[in-house]
SESEMAR-167791 format. One record per residue (C-alpha): x negated, y, z. Coordinates in steps of 0.02 Angstrom, whole numbers, plus 50000, padded with zeros to 5 digits. Layout:
// SESEMAR-167791
XYZ/...
//
This chain:
// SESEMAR-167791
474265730256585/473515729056406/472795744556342/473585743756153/472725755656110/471105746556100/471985738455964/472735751755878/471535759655778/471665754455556/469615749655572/469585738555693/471185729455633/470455729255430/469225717555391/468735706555240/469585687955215/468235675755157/468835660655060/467715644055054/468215631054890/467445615254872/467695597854782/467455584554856/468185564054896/468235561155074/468625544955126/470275540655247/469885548055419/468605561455358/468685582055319/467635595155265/467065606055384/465955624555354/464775629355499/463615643755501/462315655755599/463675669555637/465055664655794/466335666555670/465795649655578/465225642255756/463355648455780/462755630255700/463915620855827/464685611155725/466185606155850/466565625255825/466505626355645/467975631255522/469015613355469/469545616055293/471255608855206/471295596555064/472525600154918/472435592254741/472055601654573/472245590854448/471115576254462/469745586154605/470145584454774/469835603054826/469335606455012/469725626255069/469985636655208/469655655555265/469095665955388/469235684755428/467215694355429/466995711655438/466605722455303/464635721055255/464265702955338/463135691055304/462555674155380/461885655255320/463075643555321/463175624755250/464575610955227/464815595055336/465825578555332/466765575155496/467815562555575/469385567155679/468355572755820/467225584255729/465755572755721/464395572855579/464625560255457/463525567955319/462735585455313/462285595055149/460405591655108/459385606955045/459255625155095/460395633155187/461735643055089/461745663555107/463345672655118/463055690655084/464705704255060/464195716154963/464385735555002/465755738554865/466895726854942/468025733755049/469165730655206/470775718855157/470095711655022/470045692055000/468485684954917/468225667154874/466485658154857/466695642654739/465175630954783/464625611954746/464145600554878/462335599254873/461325582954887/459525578054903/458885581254708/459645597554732/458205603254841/456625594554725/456275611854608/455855619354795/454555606654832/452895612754830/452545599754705/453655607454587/453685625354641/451915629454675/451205616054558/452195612254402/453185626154386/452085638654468/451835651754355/450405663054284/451715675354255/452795686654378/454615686454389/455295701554452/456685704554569/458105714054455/459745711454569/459405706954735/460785693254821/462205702954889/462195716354775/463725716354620/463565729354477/465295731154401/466795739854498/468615735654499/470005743454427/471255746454583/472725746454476/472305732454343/472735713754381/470785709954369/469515700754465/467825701954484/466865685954455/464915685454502/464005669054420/462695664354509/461385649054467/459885640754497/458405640054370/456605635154430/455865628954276/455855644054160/454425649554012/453995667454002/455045680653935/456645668653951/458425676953996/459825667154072/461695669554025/463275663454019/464465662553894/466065657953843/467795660853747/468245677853841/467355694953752/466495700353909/465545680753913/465085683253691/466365675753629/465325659353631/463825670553544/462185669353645/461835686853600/463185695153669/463645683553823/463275689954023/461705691254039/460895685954236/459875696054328/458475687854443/458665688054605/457285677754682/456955661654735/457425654954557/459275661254567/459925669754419/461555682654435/462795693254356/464475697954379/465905704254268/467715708454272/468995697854211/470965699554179/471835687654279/472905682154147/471305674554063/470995664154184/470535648354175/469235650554054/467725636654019/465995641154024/464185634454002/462385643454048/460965645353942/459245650453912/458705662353772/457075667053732/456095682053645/456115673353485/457845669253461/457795653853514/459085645253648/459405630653756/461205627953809/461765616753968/461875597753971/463595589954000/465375596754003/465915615254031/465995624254184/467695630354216/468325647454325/469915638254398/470725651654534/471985643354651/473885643854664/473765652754864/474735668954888/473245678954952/472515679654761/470415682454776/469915699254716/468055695454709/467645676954661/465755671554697/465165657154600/463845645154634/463435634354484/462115625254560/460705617254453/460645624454263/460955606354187/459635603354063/458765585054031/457955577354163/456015582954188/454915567554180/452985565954218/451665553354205/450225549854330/448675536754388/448545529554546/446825525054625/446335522754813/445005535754856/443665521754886/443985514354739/443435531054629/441385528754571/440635544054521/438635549454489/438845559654644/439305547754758/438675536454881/439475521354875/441105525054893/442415537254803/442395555654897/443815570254906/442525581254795/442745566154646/444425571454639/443935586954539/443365573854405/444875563854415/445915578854401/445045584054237/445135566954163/447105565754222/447435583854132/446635577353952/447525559454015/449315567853983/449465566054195/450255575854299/449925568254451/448395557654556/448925545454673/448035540354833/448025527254957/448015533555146/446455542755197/446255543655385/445145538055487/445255520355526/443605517855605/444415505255779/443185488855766/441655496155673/441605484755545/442155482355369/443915476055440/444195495055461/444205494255269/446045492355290/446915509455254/448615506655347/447915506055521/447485523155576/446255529355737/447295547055705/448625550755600/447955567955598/445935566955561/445305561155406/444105547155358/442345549355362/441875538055233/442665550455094/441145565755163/439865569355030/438485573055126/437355581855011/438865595655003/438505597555186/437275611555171/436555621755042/434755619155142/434495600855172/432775598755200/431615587955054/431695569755166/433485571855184/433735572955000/432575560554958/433455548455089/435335553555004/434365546454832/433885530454894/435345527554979/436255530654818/435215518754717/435485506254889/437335508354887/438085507954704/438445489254688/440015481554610/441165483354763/441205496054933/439815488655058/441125497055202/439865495955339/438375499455267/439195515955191/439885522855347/438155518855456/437385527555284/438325543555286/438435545655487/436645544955498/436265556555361/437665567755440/436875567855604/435165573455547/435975588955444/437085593155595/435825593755746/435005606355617/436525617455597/437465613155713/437335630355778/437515642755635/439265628755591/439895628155756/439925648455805/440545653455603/442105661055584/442545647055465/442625634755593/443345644355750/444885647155612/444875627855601/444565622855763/445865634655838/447255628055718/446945612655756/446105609055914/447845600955962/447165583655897/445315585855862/444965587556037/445695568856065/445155563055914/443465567355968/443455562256141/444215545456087/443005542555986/441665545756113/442585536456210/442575519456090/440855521256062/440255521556249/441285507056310/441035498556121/442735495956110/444455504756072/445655496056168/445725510356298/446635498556384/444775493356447/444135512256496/444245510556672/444865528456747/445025534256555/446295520656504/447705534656564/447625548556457/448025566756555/447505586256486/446295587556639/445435571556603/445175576456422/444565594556464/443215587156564/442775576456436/442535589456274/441825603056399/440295611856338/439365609156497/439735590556482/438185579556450/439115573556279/439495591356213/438395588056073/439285569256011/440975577456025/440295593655939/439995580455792/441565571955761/442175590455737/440845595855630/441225578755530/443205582455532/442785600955463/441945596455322/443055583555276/444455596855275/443265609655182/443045594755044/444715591055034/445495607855013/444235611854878/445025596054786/446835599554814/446835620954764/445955613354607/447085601154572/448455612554607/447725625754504/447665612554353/449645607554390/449195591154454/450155585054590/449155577854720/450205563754809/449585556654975/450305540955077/451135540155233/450915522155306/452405515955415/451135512255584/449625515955684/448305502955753/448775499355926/446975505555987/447235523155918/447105541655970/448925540255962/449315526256057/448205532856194/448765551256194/450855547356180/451125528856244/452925532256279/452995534856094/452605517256044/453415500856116/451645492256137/452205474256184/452905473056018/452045470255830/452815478955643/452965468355524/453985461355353/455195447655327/454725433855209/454755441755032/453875442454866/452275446054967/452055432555100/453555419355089/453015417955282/453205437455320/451965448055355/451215454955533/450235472555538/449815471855676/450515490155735/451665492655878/453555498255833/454135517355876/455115520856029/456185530355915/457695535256066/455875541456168/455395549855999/457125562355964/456915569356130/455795582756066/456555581355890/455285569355833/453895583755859/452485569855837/453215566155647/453345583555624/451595588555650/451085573555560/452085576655388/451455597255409/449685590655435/449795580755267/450575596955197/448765603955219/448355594455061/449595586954983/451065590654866/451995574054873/451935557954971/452335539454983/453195533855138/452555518655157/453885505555200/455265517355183/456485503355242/455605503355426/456595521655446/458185511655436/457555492955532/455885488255571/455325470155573/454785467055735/453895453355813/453145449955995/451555455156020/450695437156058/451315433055871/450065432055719/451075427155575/452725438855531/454075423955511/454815423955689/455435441355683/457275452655734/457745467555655/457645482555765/458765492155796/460105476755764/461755470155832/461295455055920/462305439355915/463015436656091/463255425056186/464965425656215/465205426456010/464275411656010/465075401956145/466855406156045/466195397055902/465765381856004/463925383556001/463295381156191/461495374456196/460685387956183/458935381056249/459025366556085/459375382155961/457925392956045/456505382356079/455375374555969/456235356955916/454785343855914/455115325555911/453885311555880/454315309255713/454105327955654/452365323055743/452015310855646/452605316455488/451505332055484/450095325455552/449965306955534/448815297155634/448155312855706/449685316255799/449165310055976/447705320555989/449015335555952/450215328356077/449065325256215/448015344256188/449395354756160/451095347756209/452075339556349/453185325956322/454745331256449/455735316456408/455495301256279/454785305156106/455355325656145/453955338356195/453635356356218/452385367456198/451025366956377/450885386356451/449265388556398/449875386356208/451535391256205/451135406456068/450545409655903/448955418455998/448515405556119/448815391856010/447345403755905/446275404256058/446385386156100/446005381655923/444675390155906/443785381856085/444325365355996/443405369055844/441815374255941/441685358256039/441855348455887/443455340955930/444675344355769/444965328555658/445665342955527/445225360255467/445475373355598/446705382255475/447585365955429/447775362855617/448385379155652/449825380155499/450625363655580/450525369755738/451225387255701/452375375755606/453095367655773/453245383955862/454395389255730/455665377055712/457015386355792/458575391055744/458785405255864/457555417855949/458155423556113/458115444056168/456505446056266/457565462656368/459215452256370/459355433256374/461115432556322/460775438356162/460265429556012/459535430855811/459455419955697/457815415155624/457575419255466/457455406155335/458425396755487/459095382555368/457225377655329/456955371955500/457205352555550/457845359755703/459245365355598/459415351155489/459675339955645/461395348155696/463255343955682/464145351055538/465095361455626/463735369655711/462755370955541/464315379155460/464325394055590/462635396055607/462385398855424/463855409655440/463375420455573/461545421755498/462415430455331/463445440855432/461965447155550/460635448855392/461955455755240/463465461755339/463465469655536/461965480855513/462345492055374/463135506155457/462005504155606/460615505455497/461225518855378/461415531955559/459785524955607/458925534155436/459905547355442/459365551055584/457485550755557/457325553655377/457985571155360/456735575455482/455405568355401/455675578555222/456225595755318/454475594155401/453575599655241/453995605955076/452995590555000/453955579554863/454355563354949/454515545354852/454945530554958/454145513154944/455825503054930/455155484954901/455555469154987/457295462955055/458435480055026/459795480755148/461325487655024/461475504355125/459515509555087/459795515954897/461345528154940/460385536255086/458845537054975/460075545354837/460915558054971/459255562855028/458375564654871/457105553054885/456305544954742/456135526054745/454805513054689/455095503454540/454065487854486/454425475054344/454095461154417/454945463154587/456575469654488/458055476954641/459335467354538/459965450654586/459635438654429/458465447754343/456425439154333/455905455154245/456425473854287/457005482854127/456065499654131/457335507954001/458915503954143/458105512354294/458685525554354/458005546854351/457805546654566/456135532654528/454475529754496/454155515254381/452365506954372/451875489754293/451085486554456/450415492654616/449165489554749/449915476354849/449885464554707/448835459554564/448655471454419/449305469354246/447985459954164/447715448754327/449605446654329/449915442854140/448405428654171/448935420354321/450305412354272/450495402454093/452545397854068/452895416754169/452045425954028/453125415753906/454755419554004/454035438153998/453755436253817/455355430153776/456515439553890/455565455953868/454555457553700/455725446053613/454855434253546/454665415253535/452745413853500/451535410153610/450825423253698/448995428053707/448045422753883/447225435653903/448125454653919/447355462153752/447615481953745/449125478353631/449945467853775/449345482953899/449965496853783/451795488053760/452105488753927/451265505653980/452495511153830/454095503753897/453765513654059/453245529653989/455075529953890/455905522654054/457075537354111/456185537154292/455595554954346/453735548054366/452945533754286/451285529854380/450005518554328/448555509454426/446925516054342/446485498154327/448105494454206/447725510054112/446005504454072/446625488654008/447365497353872/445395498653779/444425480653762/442765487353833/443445490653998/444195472654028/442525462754037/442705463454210/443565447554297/445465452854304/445685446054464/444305457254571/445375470854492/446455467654655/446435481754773/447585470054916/448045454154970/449745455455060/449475436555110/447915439455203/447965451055367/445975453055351/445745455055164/444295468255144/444915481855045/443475486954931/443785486254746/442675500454646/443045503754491/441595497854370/441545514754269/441255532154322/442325545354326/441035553654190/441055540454071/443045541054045/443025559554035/441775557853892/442865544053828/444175554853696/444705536853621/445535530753777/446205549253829/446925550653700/447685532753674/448595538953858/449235557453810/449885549353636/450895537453754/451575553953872/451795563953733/452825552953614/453895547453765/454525567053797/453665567253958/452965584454018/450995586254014/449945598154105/449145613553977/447535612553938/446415625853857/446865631153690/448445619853697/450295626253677/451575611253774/452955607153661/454615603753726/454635586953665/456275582853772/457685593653674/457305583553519/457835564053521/457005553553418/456895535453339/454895529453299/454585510353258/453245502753346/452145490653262/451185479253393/450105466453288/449705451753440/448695437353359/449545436153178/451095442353218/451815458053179/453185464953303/454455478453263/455075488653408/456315504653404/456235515653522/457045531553561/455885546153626/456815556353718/456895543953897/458125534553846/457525518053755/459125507753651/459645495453738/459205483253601/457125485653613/456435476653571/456895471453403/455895459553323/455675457453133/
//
């Protein structure tokens, strides 16, 4: 029997009803759903969260529901979308949200939090580029109200409520209050002055509560910030409104949560340079992390507030200058040892030493990086300095800290790279009994009784000063309130640390690459082996983790590198050496069943190469027999196929090349090798490797003479089912696939993240981008709008970066010269004007279009050092085209591209630095401080200036406004 009695007592049957309200449009089929740490709200299992209810209020769609909590709780809790069966659509990006009672409530009451749903740019004032960088302040805020604590009371008797207001305010000068105000006497009666004043409460939240008649509600409301001396900034945008709902069970205690204070977007400028590209009169050959105290100087009198860098670890796998190639890491984790200075090494190197570092100095500062002559350079130095302290390093406290946090990879790293050395190669693939890696075969290996103690000793002497360096660089640029954003490229070499340590990891009989785009109109092949990403969530994606928390070490922002590889990845068979011949992966196949219904049976015509005689002949004339005969059968009249031995883009390489040895090619080895690459293409369909009743189309398939050679009918589905499997089947696929990955990716540090978004853009990638909060890539020549030749800077939108250029094509003078009727079009369509345009990009040219990025509305606006510099005639002597830091069309182009004047010379240089900050400054863009300078907030005031660009003998007028937001009309011209 029951024991009522259990039940009987007035404290256990009292407790507290909790009310959740939020807007928001669902679509058909989906709810809102609140899950939390506490049972109550399901313990974060979201199958046992609390479903909410959907009811109208005017024209909001308002989700609530409640749930009975004792008197006093607390928890985290956040908002989901669900299906029917309680599975996560879309989850609330950001931190999680706190629900703390406070003690004056008491048992029976109902209390109602009001919140907003909150998306991906929510989150940005809490990344440490923001929080401990831009907004990090030389001043303390104090604590005044902690969360969870309400100072008025209630009146029992009185038909009042209690309303808390609580919002979020990162960006705030010293001796600023927050309040809100409004028509109702206890918010001022609209008067600053006497409005609710907030209370801090940490982490940037701002509270206060206050009693309110029931009767008076609704009432409209803004926030606003008032300073010492009088002076105040209201909200952006409508009104907040109080609205309480028409339930029986009328809230008592009503706990808002305004979100953001609304105010107008904060926008920044920086430079972007590739660390080897930096020259300085410190170093040797090559830009090094200690430079980037100078470039951090020059950016703060530039107007910057941000430096830019290409990747910077290691990428030493072939020993040679083809290393030069940033993308293709040896670890994701250790960091490149061309960037050491070596004369920071030790405060005792020894006379010969120093006199060696001088000559090599004087041997090493030519126009471009000599890549393998600097490495051999600063090794060798490095090694004579370490075998002289190795012992005092090795046994300091400094190091045992470093070592110990991160033995994890360095003692790989190392190994590996002992490893390469002694069987001069890193394809451990050819290491005998070391081609497996295991923990007991490495221990042996880095053991201090081992003969090679000493070599592996080095890479982690190497790997600890490189970390020393860069540290020093980013606290200083942090301390300056420069952002210092770092790159995160989308692969690893296939002969890596990584590769070797987590093979699973990596699906190594396959190749990354791009579809044919603005880059490469024949795709593009890295080289890198895709991601086992199913292998990968087993452990949460622990490798990505430790990778983006590494990076965390020193920067405060990053570039993912290919962002759209997180949704698809290009992927090509490993024996392939262009990037034409591709599939999407993950993808939805065409089958061959869906085929088969369209009437499309011969599936060995559509998915081998389609060579007749007369393609022979055509492409290579009379030299067609030799072709025939050396790399093709004929298997029945005037039709042949490719012989074993040359039936890939890789053997076809191979045999080539023996050809071209013996003398026997009639054509140019390159020549030779297009047609035939050519020949192996000509397909209309590439069959599944894992499944061979599974299909996909090749792209550009309608180019193909195989192709071209069908029925109608056939040609009318194909082209059909190509649309469908390229613009159509994949989006939702691919829209789970990143939402899988990328939240884990940005929760893995507190770094500011900006995806590279460039190339074919499946239509799903900029919603997922906008949910999560990450910042795009905007360049105006590659504009994301169909139609459009030129981007429009003043139409992007806030969640970008915009840049004239970047470094996978040519830079804004090279670009401007290349091409004589384009720069009309440009001239035309963008400046406005009929006359001819000059050849070369004078400053005025440069300084236009710097301008119409700077007054873009995109967050950042980040310029190439090279198109900055074009913007003063003495720096543009130079050749525009060796300006060029890549070649996207050339797998083996040698990145080395130095800048031809030091880091000292343009700090000295006021003229140009102050050409820039003019430019930052008059487009309402926030500037880091300097000494003895006061920032002005140039963004509550807009604007109108005319611009007067003289080009040649003609005088152009342009309007602009300055506060972001250019008129749609610039330019005018007069």
């Amino acid at each position: 029997m029951v024991n009522l009695g259990l039940f009987s007592g007035s404290k256990s049957l009292k407790s507290v009803n909790v009310c959740f309200r939020l807007p928001y449009f669902t679509q058909w089929g989906q709810s809102i759903l609140v899950c939390g740490s506490e049972p109550v709200l399901g313990s974060w299992n979201v199958k046992k969260g609390l479903l909410l209810s959907p009811i109208h209020e005017g024209d909001e769609l308002i989700w609530s529901g409640s749930v009975a909590v004792p008197s006093g709780f607390n928890c985290e809790y956040s908002y989901y979308v669900v299906d029917g069966d309680k599975n996560v659509l879309r989850c609330e990006m950001g931190r999680k949200r706190k629900l703390l009672l406070a003690d004056g409530i008491q048992d029976g009451e109902v209390v109602e939090f009001h919140d907003l749903w909150q998306i991906g740019s929510d989150d940005l004032p809490f990344r440490s580029a923001f929080k401990n960088v831009i907004f990090n302040r030389s001043w303390t805020l104090n604590v005044e109200t902690p969360l969870g604590v309400i100072q008025n009371k209630l009146d029992e008797e009185a038909e009042t409520v209690l309303v808390q207001f609580k919002i979020c305010c990162p960006n705030i000068e010293e001796d600023t209050s927050v309040y809100v105000i409004g028509s109702h006497i206890n918010l001022g009666k609209w008067k600053v002055q006497d409005g609710l004043k907030l209370s801090y409460a940490g982490d940037s939240i701002w509270q206060g509560d206050c009693v309110l008649r029931k009767v008076d509600l609704p009432i409209k409301y803004p926030s606003c910030k008032y300073g010492k001396a009088g002076n105040f900034s209201l909200e952006t945008g409508p009104n907040r409104e109080l609205i309480v709902g028409s339930s029986k069970n009328q809230p008592r205690y009503i706990f808002l949560s305004d979100g953001m204070f609304r105010e107008l977007p904060w926008r920044a400028a920086g430079v972007a340079i590739p660390m080897f590209s930096v020259r300085s009169e410190s170093d040797l050959g090559v830009g090094e992390f200690l430079d980037l105290k100078l470039l951090v100087d020059w950016a703060v009198d530039s107007g910057f507030h941000l430096v830019q860098l290409l990747p910077i670890n290691d990428t030493s796998v072939h020993g040679m200058w083809w290393d030069s190639y940033p993308y293709s890491s040896l670890s994701v984790f250790a960091l490149h040892p061309l960037y050491l200075r070596v004369q920071a090494l030790s405060e005792n190197i020894p006379d010969d030493i120093k006199q060696e570092i001088l000559k090599a100095k004087q041997r090493l500062d030519g126009k471009d990086v000599d890549y393998e002559a600097t490495m051999a350079t600063k090794l060798s130095i490095a090694k004579k300095i370490f075998t002289r302290e190795k012992d005092l390093i090795l046994s300091s406290e400094s190091f045992q800290k470093f070592f110990s946090e991160n033995e994890d990879w360095l003692k790989p790293y190392a190994a590996f790279c002992f490893l390469r050395d002694f069987f001069e190669t890193s394809d451990h693939s050819e290491w005998g009994r070391f081609s497996q890696f295991s923990k007991d075969k490495l221990e042996k290996l880095v053991a201090k009784d081992s003969l090679q103690y000493d070599v592996i000793c080095f890479h982690y002497y190497i790997q600890f000063h490189l970390h020393l360096q860069l540290s020093e660089a980013a606290g200083y640029a942090r301390k300056k309130g420069v952002v210092l954003k770092g790159d995160l490229p989308i692969g690893v070499d296939r002969n890596s640390v990584d590769t070797w340590v987590y093979p699973n990891l990596f699906r190594m009989n396959t190749a990354t690459g791009a579809p044919p785009d603005y880059f490469d109109k024949n795709g593009q092949n890295w080289g890198f082996p895709t991601y086992n990403w199913e292998e990968m969530s087993k452990d949460n994606y622990a490798w990505w983790q430790a990778r983006l928390t590494q990076m965390a070490n020193y920067f405060t922002a990053y570039r993912i590198d290919h962002i759209l590889g997180f949704f698809r990845i290009w992927e090509l068979p490993e024996h392939a050496t262009t990037g034409l011949v591709g599939k999407f992966r993950p993808s939805i196949p065409l089958s061959q069943e869906e085929l088969e219904k369209e009437g499309i049976w011969d599936f060995d015509r559509l998915s081998h190469p389609y060579i007749r005689q007369e393609l022979l002949q055509d492409k290579f004339g009379s030299y067609w027999t030799f072709i025939a005969s050396t790399f093709l059968n004929e298997y029945q009249k005037q039709c042949y196929e490719f012989k074993e031995e040359c039936n890939t883009e890789k053997k076809i390489a191979a045999k080539l090349k023996a050809c071209a040895e013996r003398s026997l090619l009639l054509e140019s080895e390159n020549k030779t090798r297009r047609g035939l690459f050519d020949l192996l293409q000509n397909i209309v369909l590439i069959r599944d490797p894992e499944d061979p009743r599974k299909f996909y189309p090749r792209f550009n398939l309608e180019d193909t003479s195989s192709f071209n050679d069908l029925d109608d009918h056939s040609k009318n589905v194909l082209k059909r089912l190509y649309y469908d499997y390229y613009f159509h089947r994949q989006e939702d696929l691919w829209r789970q696939n990143a939402l899988k990955t990328l939240p884990v990716l940005l929760n893995s540090s507190d770094m500011l993240a900006c995806g590279e978004d460039l190339g074919l853009i499946p239509s799903c990638v900029h919603p997922v981008m906008q949910e999560l909060g990450l910042i795009g890539l905007r360049i105006q020549r590659m504009p994301s709008e169909p139609g459009l030749e030129f981007g429009i800077p003043s139409q992007y939108s806030y969640m970008t970066v915009c840049a004239p250029s970047c470094h996978d094509c040519s830079t804004l003078r090279a670009w401007w010269e290349e091409d004589e009727e384009r720069r009309r079009r440009f001239f035309k369509s963008v400046v406005g004007s009929d006359i001819l345009p000059p050849s070369q990009c004078v400053p005025e040219v440069a300084h236009f279009i710097i301008r119409q990025h700077v007054e873009a509305p995109s967050m950042w606006a980040i310029f190439p050092l090279q198109d900055l510099m074009a913007l003063k005639e003495e720096y543009t002597t130079r050749p525009a085209a060796e300006e060029t830091i890549n070649d996207p069309t050339n797998p083996k182009h040698y990145w080395r591209f130095r800048v031809h004047v030091t880091l000292e010379s343009l700090i000295k240089d006021s003229e140009l630095k102050s050409t820039i900050k003019d430019l930052v400054r008059g487009s309402g863009r926030s500037h880091p401080v300097g000494e003895n300078e006061v920032q002005v907030n140039e963004e509550s005031v807009a604007t109108t200036e005319k611009q007067q660009v003289t080009i040649g003998k003609e005088k152009l007028l342009v309007v602009t406004q300055l506060n972001g937001a250019p008129q749609k009309e610039i330019p005018v011209v007069h």
